[in-house]
C-alpha positions as CSV (number, residue, x, y, z in Angstrom):
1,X,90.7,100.2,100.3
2,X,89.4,103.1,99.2
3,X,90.4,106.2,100.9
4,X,88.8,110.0,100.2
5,X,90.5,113.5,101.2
6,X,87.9,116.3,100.9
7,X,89.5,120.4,100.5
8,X,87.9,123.4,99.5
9,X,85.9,124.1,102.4
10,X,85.5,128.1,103.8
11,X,83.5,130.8,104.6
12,X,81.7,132.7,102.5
13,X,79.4,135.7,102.4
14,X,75.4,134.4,101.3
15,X,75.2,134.7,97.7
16,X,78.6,133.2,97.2
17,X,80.2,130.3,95.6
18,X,82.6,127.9,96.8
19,X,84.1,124.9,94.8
20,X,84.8,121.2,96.8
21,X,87.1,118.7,95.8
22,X,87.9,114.9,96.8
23,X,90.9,113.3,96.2
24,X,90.5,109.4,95.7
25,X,93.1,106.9,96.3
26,X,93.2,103.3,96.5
27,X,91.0,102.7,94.2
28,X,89.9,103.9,89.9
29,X,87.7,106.5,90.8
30,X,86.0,105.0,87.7
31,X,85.2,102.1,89.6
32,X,83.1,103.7,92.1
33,X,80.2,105.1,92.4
34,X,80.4,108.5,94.2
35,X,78.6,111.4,95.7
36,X,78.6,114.5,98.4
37,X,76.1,114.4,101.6
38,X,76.5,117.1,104.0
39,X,75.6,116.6,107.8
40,X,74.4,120.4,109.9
41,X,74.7,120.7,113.4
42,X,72.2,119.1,115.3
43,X,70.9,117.1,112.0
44,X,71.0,113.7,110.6
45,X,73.5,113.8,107.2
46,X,71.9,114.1,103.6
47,X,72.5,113.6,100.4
48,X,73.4,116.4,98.3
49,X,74.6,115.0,94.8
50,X,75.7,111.6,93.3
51,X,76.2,110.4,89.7
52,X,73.9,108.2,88.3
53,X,75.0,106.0,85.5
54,X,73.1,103.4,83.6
55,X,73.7,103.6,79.6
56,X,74.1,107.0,79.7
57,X,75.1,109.2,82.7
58,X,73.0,111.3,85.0
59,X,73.0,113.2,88.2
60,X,70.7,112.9,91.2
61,X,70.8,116.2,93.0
62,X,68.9,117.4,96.0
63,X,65.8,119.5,95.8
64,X,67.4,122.1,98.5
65,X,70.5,122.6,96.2
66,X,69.0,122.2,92.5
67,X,70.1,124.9,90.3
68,X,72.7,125.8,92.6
69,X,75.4,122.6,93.1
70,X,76.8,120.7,90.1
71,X,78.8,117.9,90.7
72,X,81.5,116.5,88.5
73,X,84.2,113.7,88.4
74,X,87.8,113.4,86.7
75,X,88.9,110.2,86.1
76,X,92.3,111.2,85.1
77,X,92.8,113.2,88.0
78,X,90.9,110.6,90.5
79,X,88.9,113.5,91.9
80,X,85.2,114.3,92.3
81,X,84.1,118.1,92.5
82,X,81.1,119.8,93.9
83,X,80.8,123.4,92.9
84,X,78.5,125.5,94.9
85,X,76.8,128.9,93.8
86,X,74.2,131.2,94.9
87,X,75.2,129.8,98.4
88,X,72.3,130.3,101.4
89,X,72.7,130.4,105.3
90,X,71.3,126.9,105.8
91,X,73.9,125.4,103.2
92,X,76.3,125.4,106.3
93,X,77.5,122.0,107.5
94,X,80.3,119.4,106.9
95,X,80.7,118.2,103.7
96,X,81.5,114.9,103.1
97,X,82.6,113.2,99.8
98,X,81.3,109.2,99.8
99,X,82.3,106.2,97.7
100,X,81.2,103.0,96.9
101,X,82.6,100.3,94.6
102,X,80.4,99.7,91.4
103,X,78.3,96.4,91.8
104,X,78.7,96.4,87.5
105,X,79.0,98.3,85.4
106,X,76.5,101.2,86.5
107,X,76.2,103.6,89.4
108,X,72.1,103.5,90.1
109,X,72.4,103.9,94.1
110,X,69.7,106.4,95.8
111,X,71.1,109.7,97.5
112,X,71.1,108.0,100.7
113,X,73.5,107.5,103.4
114,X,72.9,103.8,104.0
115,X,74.1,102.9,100.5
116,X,77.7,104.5,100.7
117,X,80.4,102.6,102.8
118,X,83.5,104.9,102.2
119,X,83.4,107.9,103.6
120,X,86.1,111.1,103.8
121,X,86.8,113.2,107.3
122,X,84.7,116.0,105.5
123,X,85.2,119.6,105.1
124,X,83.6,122.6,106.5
125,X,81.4,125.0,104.6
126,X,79.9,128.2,106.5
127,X,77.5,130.5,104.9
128,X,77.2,133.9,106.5
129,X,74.9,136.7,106.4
């Protein structure tokens, strides 16, 4: 079973940078396919960035954090990493790390909730003016 621990979360001025990690255990985190959504108050959660791997190996990042978040996975450490610059007031919400076993060999799953079935307790990032 695959189990996720998310930590970095904070507060931090506008501007700013913060870096997430997730710890994965139970499972290679080779073997999985994984990404970072991120659910504001009073809104529905949404992807922010996942890997995409077929031949060679991609990212697919959101639109509202492009430029700005880079995500990154080490396999030897069994972690996955979201590093966040140039932070902005309405980048404030729960980040959540998500997993879900490769079907094959590739990761080609949308950014989208529905396609993840693991799921960390999240962390808490607040941007402030």
């Amino acid at each position: 079973q695959v189990q996720l621990m998310e930590s970095g979360g904070g507060s931090v001025q506008a501007g700013g940078s913060l870096s997430l990690s997730c710890e994965v255990s139970g499972y290679t985190a080779s073997s999985l396919c994984l990404g970072w959504f991120r659910q504001a108050p009073g809104k529905e959660r949404e992807g922010v960035a996942s890997f995409y791997i077929r031949g060679g190996e991609g990212t697919i990042i959101a639109d509202s954090v492009k430029g700005r978040f880079t995500i990154s996975q080490d396999n030897a450490k069994n972690t996955v990493s979201l590093q966040m610059n140039s932070l902005k007031l309405e980048d404030t919400a729960m980040y959540y790390c998500a997993a879900q076993p490769k079907p094959d060999y590739w990761c080609t799953l949308p950014l989208e909730v529905s396609h993840y079935e693991n799921w960390g307790q999240g962390t808490q990032v607040t941007v402030s003016s």
